[in-house]
ROSE-4610 file (N, C-alpha, C; in Angstrom, 1 decimal, always signed):
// ROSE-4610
residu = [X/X/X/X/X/X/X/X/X/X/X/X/X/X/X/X/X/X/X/X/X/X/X/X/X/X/X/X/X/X/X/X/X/X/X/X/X/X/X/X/X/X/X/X/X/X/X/X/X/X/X/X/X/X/X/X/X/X/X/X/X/X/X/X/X/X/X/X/X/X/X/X/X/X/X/X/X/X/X/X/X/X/X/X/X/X/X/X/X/X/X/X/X/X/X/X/X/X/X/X/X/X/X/X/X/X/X/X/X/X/X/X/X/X/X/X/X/X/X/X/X/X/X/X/X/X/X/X/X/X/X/X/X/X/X/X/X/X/X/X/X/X/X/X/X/X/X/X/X/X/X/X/X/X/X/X/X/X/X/X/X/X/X/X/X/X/X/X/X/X/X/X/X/X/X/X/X/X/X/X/X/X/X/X/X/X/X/X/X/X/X/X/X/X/X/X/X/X/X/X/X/X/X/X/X/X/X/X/X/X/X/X/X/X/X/X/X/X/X/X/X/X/X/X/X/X/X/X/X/X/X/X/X/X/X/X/X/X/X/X/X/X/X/X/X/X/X/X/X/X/X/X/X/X/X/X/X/X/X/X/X/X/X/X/X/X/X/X/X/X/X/X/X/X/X/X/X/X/X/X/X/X/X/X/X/X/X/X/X/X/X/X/X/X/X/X/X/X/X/X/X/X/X/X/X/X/X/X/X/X/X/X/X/X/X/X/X/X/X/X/X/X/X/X/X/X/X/X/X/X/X/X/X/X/X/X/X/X/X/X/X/X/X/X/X/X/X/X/X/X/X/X/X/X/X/X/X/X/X/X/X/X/X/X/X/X/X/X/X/X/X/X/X/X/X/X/X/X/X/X/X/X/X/X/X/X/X/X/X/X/X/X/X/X/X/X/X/X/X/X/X/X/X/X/X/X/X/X/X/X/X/X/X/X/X/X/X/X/X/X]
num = [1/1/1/2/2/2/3/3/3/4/4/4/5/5/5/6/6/6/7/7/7/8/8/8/9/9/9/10/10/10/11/11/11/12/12/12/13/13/13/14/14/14/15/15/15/16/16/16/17/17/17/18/18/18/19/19/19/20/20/20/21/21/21/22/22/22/23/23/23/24/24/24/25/25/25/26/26/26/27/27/27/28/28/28/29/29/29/30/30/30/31/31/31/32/32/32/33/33/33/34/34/34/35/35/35/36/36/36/37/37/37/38/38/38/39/39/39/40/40/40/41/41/41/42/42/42/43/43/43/44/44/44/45/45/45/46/46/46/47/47/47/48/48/48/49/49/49/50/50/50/51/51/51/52/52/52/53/53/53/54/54/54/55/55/55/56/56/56/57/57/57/58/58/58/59/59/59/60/60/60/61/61/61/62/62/62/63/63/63/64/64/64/65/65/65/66/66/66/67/67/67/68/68/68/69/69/69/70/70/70/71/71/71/72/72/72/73/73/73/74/74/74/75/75/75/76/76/76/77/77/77/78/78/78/79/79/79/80/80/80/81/81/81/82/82/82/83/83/83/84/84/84/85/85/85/86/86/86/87/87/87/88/88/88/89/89/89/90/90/90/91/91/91/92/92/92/93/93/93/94/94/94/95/95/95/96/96/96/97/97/97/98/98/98/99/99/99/100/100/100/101/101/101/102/102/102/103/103/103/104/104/104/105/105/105/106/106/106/107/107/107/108/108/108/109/109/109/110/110/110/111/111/111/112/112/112/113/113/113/114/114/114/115/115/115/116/116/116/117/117/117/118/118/118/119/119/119/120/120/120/121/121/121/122/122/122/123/123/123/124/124/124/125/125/125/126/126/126/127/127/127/128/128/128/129/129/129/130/130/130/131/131/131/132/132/132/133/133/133/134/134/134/135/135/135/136/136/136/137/137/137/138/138/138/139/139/139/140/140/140]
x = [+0.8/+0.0/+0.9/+0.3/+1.2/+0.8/+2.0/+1.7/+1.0/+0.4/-0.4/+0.6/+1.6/+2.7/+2.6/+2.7/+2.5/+1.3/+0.4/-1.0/-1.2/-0.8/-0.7/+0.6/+1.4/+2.0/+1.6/+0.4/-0.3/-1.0/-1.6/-3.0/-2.4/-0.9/+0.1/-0.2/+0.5/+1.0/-0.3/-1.0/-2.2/-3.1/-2.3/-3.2/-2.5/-0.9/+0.3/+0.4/-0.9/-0.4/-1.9/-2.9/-4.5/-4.3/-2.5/-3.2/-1.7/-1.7/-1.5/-0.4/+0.9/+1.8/+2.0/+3.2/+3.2/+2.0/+1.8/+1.0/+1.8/+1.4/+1.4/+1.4/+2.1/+1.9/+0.6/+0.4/-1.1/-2.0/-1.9/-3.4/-3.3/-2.4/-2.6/-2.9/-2.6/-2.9/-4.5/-4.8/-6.5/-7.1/-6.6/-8.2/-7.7/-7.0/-6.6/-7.1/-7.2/-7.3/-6.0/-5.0/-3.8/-3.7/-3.0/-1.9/-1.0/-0.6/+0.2/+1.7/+1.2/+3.2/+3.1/+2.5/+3.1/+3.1/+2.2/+2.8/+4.1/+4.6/+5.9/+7.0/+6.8/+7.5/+7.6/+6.2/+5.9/+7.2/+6.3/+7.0/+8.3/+9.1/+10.6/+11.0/+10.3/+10.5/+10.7/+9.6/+8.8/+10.2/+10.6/+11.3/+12.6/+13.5/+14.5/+14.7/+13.5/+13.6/+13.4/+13.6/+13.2/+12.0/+10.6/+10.1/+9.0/+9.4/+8.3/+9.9/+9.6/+10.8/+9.5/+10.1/+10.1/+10.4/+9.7/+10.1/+9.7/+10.6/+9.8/+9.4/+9.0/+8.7/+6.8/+6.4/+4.8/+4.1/+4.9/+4.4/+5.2/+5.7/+6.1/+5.5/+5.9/+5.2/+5.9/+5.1/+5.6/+4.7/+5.8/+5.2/+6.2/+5.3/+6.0/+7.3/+8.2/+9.6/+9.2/+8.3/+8.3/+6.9/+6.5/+5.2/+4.7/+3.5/+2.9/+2.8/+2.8/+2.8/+4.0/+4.9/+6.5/+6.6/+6.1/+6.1/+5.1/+5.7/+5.4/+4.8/+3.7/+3.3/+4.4/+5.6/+6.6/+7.6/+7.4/+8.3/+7.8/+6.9/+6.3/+6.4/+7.1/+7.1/+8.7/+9.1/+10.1/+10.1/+8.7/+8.3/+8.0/+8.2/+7.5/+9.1/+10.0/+11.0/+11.0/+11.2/+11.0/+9.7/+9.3/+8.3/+8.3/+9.5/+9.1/+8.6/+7.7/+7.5/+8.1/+9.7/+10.1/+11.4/+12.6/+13.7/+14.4/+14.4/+15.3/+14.8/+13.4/+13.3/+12.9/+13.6/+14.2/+15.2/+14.8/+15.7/+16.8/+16.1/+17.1/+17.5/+17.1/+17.6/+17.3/+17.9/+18.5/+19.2/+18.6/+19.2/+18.4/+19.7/+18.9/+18.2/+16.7/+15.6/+16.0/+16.3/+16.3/+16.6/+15.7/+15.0/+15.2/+16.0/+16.0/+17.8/+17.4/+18.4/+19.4/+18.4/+19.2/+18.4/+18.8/+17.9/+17.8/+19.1/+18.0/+17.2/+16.9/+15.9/+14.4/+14.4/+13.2/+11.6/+11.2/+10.0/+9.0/+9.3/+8.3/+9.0/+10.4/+11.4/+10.8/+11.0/+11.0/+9.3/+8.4/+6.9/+6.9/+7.4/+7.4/+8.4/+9.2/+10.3/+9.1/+8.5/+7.4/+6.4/+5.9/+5.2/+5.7/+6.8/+7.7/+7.6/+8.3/+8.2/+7.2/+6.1/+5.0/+3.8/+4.6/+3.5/+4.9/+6.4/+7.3/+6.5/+6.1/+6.3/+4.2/+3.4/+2.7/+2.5/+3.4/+3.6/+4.3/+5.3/+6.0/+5.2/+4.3/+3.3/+2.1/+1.7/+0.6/+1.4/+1.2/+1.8/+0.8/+1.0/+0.1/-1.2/-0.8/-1.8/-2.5/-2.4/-3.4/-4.9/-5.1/-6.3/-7.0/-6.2/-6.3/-8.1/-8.3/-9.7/-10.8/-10.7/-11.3/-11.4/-10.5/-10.3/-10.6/-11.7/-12.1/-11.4/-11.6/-10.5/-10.5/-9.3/-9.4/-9.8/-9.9/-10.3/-10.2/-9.2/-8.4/-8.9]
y = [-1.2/+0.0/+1.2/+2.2/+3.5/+4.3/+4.8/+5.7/+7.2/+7.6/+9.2/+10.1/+9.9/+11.0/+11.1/+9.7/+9.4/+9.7/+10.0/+10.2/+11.3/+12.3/+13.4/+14.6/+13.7/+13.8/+14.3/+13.1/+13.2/+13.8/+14.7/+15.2/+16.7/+17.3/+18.2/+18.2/+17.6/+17.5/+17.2/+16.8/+17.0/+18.6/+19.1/+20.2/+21.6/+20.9/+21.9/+21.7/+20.6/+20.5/+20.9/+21.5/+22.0/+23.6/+24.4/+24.9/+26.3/+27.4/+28.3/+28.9/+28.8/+28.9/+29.0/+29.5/+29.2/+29.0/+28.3/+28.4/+28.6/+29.2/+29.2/+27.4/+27.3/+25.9/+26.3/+27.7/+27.4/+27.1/+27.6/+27.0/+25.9/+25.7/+23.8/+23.1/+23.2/+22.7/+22.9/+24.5/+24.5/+23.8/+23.8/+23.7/+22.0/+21.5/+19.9/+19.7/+20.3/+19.9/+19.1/+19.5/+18.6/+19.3/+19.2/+19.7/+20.4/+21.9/+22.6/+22.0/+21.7/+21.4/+19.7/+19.1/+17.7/+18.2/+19.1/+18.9/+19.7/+20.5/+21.4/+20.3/+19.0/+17.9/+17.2/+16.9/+16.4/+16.9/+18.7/+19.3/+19.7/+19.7/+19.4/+18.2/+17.1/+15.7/+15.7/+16.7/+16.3/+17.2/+18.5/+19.2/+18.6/+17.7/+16.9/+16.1/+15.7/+14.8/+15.2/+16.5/+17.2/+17.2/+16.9/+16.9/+17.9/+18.6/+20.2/+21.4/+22.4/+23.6/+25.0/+25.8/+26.6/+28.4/+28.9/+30.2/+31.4/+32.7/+33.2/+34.4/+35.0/+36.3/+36.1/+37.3/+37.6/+36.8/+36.5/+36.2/+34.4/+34.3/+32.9/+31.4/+30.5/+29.7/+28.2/+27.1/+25.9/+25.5/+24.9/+24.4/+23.1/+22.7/+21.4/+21.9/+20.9/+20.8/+20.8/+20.1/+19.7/+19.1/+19.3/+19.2/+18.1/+18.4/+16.8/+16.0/+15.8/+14.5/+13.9/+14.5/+14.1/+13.5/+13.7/+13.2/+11.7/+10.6/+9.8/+9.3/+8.3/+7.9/+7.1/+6.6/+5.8/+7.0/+8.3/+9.2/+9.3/+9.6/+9.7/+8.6/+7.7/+5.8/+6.7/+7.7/+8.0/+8.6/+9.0/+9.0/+7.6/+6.5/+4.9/+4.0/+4.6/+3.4/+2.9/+1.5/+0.4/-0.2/-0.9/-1.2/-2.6/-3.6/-5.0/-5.2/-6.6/-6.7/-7.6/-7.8/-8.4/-8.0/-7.8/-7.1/-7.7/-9.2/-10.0/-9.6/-9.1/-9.0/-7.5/-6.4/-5.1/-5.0/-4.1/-3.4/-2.3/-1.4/-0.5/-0.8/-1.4/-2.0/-3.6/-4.4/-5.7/-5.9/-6.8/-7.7/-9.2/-10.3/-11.4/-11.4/-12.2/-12.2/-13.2/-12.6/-13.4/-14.5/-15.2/-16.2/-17.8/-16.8/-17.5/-18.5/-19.3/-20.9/-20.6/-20.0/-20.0/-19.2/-18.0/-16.8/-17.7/-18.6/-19.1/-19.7/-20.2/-21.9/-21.5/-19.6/-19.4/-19.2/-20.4/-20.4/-18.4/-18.4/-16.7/-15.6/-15.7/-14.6/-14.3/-15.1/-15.4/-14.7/-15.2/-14.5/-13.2/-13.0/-11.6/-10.7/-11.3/-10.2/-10.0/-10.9/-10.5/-9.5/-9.5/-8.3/-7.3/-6.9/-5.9/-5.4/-6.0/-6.0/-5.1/-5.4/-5.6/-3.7/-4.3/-2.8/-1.4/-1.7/-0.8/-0.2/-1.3/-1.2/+0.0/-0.7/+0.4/+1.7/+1.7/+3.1/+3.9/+3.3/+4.0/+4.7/+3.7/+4.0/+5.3/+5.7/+6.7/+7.8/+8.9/+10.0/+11.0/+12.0/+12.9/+14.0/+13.9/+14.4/+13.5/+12.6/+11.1/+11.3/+11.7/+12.0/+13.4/+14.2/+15.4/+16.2/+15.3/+15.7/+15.4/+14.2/+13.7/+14.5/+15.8/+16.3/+17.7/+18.6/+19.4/+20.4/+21.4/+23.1/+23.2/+24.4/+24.8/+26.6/+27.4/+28.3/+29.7/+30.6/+30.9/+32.5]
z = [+0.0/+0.0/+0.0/-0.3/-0.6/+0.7/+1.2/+2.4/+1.9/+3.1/+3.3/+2.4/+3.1/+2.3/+0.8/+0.4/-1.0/-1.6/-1.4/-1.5/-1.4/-0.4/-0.2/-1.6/-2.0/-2.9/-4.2/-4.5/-5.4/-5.7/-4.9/-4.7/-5.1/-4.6/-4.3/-5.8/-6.1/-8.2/-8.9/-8.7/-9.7/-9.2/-8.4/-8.0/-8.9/-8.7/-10.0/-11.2/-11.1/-13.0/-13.5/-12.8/-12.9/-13.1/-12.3/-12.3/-13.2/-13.2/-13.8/-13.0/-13.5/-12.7/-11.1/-10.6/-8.9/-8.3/-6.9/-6.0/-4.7/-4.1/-2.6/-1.4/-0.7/+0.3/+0.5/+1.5/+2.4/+1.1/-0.5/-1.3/-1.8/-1.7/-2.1/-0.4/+0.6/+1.8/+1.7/+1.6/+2.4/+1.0/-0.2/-1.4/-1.5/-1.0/-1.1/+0.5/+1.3/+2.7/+3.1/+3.3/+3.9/+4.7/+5.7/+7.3/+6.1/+6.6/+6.2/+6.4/+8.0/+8.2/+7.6/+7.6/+6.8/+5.0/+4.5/+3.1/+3.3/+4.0/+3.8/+3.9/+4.2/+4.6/+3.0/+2.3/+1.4/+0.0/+0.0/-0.8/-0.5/+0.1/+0.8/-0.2/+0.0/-0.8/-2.1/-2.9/-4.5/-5.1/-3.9/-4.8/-4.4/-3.6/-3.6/-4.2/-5.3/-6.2/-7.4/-7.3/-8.5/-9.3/-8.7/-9.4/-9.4/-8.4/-8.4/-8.0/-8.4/-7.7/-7.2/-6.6/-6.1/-6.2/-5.8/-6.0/-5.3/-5.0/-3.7/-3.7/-3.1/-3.8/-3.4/-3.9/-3.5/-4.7/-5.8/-6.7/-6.8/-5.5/-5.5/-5.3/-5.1/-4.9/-5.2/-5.7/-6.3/-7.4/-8.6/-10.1/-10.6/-11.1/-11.4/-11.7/-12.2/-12.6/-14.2/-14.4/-15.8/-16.5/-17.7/-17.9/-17.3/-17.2/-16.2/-17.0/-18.9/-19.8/-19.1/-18.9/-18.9/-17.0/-16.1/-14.4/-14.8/-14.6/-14.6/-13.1/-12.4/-11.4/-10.9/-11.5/-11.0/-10.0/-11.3/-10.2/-9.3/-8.7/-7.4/-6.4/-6.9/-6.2/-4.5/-5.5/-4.4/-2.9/-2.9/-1.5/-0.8/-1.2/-0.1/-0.8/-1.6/-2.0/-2.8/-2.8/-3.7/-3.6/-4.8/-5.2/-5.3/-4.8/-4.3/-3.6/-3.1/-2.0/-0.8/-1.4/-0.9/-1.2/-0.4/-0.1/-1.8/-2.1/-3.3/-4.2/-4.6/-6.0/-6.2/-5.5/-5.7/-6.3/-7.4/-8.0/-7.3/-7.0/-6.5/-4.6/-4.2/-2.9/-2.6/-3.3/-3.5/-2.4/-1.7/-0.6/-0.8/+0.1/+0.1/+1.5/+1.4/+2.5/+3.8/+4.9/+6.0/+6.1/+5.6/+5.8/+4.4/+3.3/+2.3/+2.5/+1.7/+1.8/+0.1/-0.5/-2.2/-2.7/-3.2/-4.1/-5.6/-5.7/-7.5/-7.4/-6.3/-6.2/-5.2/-5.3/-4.5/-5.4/-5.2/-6.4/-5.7/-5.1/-4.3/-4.8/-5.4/-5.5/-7.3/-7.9/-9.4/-9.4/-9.0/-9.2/-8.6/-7.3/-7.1/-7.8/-8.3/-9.3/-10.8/-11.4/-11.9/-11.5/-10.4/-9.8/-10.2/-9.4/-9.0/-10.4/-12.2/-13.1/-13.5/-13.5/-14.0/-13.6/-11.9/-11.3/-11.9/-11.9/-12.4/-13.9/-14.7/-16.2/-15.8/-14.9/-15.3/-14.9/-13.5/-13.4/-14.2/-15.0/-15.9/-17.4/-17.1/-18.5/-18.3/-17.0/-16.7/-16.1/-16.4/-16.3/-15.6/-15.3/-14.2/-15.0/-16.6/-17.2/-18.0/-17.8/-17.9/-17.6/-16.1/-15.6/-15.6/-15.9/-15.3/-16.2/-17.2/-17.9/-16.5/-15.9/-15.0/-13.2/-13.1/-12.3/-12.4/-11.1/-11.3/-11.5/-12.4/-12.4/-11.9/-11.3/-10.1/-10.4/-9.3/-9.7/-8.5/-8.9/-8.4/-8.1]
C-alpha cells in the first residue's frame, strides 16, 4: 500500500499541474485539505527529487519541474522506495531475504520479481496528465 505521504503527494501535483503557474503551500494545503506542516514535509521531498521547484517572492510559490505529460506515477514511487514486496526482487535495494536458503531456487522470488516488473512497467506508462480531464479546475 502506498503511504499518506504518498498520497498526499499526489494530490500536491495533480493540484500543479491544474493549475496556472506558482501556488502558494497554504493554497494547495486548504483547497486539497492537507496539514500545512506535513505537506511542507511532502513538498521538501517532491522538490529533492526534482520533481516540483520553487520560487519566492509575492508572486512565489511551487510548479511542477516539468510538464505533467512528462512526471510519470513511477516518479512519485520516491516518497515509499522500492516497489518489491520483498527485499530479493528489488531493484534498487536488492538484498537477500532473511530467511532465504538459495535466491536461485526461490520459487516466491522469481513470481514476485514479476510483480515488481509488472506494477514498475505500469507506473511508468501513466503519467500525471493522464487524468487530469477527469479532475475538477481549479479556480483561483
Amino acid at each position: 500500500m502506498i503511504s499518506q505521504k504518498t498520497r498526499y503527494a499526489f494530490r500536491a501535483l495533480f493540484y500543479l499541474a491544474r493549475s496556472k503557474g506558482p501556488v502558494s503551500l497554504a493554497s494547495i494545503a486548504a483547497n486539497e485539505k492537507i496539514s500545512r506542516k506535513f505537506l511542507e514535509l511532502v513538498m521538501v521531498e517532491l522538490k529533492r527529487h526534482r520533481l516540483v521547484v520553487s520560487s519566492r517572492g509575492k508572486k512565489g510559490g511551487y510548479e511542477l519541474a516539468r510538464p505533467a505529460n512528462e512526471i510519470s506515477y513511477a516518479g512519485v514511487r520516491v516518497m515509499d522506495g522500492p516497489l518489491a514486496m520483498v527485499p530479493c526482487a528489488s531493484v534498487t535495494a536488492h538484498r537477500q531475504c532473511r530467511a532465504c536458503y538459495d535466491p536461485d531456487f526461490c520459487a516466491i522470488r522469481s513470481v514476485l520479481m514479476e510483480v515488481r516488473q509488472g506494477t514498475a512497467e505500469i507506473l511508468e506508462r501513466h503519467t500525471l496528465s493522464d487524468f487530469l480531464g477527469i479532475l475538477p479546475k481549479i479556480t483561483v
